[in-house]
N, C-alpha and C positions, 0 to 999 in steps of 0.2 A: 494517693493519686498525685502525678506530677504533671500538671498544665500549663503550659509554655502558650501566650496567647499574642497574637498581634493585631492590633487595630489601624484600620488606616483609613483614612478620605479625603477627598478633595474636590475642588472647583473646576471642571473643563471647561465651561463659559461661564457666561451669566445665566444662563438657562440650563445648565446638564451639571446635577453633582453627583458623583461615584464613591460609594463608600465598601468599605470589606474590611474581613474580618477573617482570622484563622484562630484553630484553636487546636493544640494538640497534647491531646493528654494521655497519659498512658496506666494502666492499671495492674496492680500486683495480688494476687489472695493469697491468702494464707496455706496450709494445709488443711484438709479437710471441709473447707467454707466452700461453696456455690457463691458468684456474688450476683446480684441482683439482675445483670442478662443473661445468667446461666454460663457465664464463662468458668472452666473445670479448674478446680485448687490446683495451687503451686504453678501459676498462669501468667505469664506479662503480657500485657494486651494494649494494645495502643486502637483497638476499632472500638472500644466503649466512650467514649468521648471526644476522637478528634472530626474536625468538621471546617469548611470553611466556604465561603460566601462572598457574594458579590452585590450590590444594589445601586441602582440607577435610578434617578432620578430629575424627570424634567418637569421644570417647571416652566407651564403653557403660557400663563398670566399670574397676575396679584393672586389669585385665588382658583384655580385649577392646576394642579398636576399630575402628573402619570410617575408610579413608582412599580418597580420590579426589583425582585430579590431570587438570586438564584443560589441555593445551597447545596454542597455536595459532602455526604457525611461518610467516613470511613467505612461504618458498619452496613456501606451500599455502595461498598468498591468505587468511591466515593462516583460514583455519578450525580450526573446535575441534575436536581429537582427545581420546579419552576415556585416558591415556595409561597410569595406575591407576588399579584399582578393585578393594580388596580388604580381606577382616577379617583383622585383627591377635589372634593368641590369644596371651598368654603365660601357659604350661602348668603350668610349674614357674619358680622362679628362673636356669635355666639351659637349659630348653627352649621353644621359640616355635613356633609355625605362623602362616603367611601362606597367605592361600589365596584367591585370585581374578585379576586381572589384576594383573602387576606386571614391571619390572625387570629382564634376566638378570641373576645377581650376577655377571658377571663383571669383571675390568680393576679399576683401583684406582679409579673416580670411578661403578660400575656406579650407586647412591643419589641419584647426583644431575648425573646426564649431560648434562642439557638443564637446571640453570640457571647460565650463562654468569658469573657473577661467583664460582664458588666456584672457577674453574677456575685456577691456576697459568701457565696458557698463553693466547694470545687465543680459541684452540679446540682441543681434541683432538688430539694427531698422528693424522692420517689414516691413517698408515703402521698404527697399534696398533687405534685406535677404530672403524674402520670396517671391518675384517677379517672381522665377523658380521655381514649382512645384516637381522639383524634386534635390535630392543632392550627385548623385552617379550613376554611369553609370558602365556600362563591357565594356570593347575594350581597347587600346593602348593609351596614352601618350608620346610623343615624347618627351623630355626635350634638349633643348638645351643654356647653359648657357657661357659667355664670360664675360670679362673684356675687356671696349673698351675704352680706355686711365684711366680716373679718373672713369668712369662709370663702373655699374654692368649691364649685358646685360643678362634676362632670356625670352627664348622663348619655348613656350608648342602650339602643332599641337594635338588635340586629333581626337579620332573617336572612335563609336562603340554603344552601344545600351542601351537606359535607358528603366526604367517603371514608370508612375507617377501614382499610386497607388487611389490618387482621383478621376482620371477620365479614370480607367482600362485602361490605354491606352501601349501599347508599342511601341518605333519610334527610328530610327535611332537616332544618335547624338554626334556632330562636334564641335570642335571650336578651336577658335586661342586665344593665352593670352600673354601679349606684357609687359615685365614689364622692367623698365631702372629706376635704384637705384641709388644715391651716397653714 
């Protein structure tokens, strides 16, 4: 796989920061291999991987803001998808709410899934990242975050409602995310 990525952001005032991201990658198989989207051997493919993105960001006060991210990925002739869209509260110094479209937090890269140069890897292990069908829900995030002697202590309560688009379905959707750092 060869991924060519570009990052970029910046300040438009004190209150609106823009940030994007491209990412373009192109894919080869072998003879007789399938690769993992079903694209047919002896294949170059450039829609497995390229993608790119847009996100804005204003910030209301100290502690409210509105972020949106829109991304448009090759393998959907790249059309814009609304990917976030949600306000940012922070409550106290150690509790937060999110509340609109955003994110599952789940897996170590849930923050920033889709842009391709923060990743370690040329893509995701499919075996871990693609096991939930779906990467974005509507509803609330709790954030609750401490230092608990030498430890970093982040705890996320979600809830609220996704769609998993290959199997029309729409369903509730909850979860807890437990993370202790040094």
């Amino acid at each position: 796989a060869l991924l060519i990525i570009c990052p970029a952001e910046g300040m438009v005032n004190d209150r609106l920061m823009l940030d994007g991201f491209a990412t373009f990658g192109m894919v080869y198989t072998d003879a007789g291999v399938e690769s993992w989207d079903g694209m047919p051997s002896n294949n170059t493919s450039f829609s497995s991987d390229s993608r790119a993105g847009l996100q804005a960001t204003w910030l209301a006060t100290d502690s409210l803001s509105a972020t949106t991210q829109v991304v448009a990925w090759s393998r959907d002739d790249f059309e814009p998808e609304v990917n976030w869209a949600y306000l940012y509260w922070q409550v106290t110094d150690s509790y937060a709410l999110r509340i609109g479209r955003q994110q599952i937090p789940v897996f170590m890269i849930a923050d920033y899934r889709d842009v391709g140069y923060a990743y370690p890897w040329p893509r995701p292990p499919f075996e871990t990242y693609w096991q939930i069908p779906t990467t974005r829900f509507e509803g609330i995030n709790n954030i609750y975050r401490s230092p608990i002697g030498q430890w970093d202590f982040t705890g996320q309560l979600s809830f609220g409602r996704t769609d998993v688009d290959s199997l029309s379905l729409s369903m509730k959707a909850w979860g807890l995310n437990l993370d202790i750092t040094n």
